[in-house]
N, C-alpha and C positions, 0 to 999 in steps of 0.2 A: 561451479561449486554449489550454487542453487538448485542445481536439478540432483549434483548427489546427497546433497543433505535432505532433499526432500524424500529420495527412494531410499536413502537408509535411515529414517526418521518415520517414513509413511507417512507424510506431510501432504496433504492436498491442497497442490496450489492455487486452484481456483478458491477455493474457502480463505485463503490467506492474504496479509495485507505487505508491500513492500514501502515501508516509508522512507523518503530519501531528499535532497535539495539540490541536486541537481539532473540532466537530463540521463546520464546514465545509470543512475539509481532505476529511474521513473523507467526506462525502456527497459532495461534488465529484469524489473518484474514483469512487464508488459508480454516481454518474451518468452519468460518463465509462465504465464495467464495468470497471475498474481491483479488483486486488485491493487492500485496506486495512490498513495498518496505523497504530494510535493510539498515542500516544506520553504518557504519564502513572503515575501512583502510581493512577489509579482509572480505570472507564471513561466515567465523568460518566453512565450509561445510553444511551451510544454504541453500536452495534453496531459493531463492526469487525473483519476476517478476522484480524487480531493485534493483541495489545494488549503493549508493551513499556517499562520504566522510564524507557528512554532510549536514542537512537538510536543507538550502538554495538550494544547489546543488540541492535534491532532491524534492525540490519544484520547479522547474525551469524544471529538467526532466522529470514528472508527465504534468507540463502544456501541455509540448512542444507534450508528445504522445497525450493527450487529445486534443489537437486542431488538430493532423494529422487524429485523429479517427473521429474528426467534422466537417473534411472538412476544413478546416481554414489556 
């Protein structure tokens, strides 16, 4: 479903973030080459590119690399 919403969207998903709280969230983008962020108090031995308490947090953390990646 994520690769067709990406090719009829033109969505690049290397540019794009998947945020989720559990492990299939996290590998689903992984798969897709999405950057990851997990959403939890621990990372269950998750790997994921951000690990946040909760998704305020993790929308806040997402801007903040995206604008040092922009120059901004």
């Amino acid at each position: 479903m994520l690769l067709k919403a990406a090719k009829d969207f033109n969505i690049d998903l290397t540019e794009s973030w998947i945020v989720g709280d559990d492990k299939n969230d996290i590998q689903c983008g992984q798969n897709a080459g999405c950057q990851t962020c997990l959403i939890g108090k621990e990372s269950k031995g998750i790997q994921s590119d951000l690990i946040q308490i909760d998704l305020l947090s993790s929308v806040h953390s997402i801007l903040k690399i995206e604008e040092k990646k922009n120059g901004r």
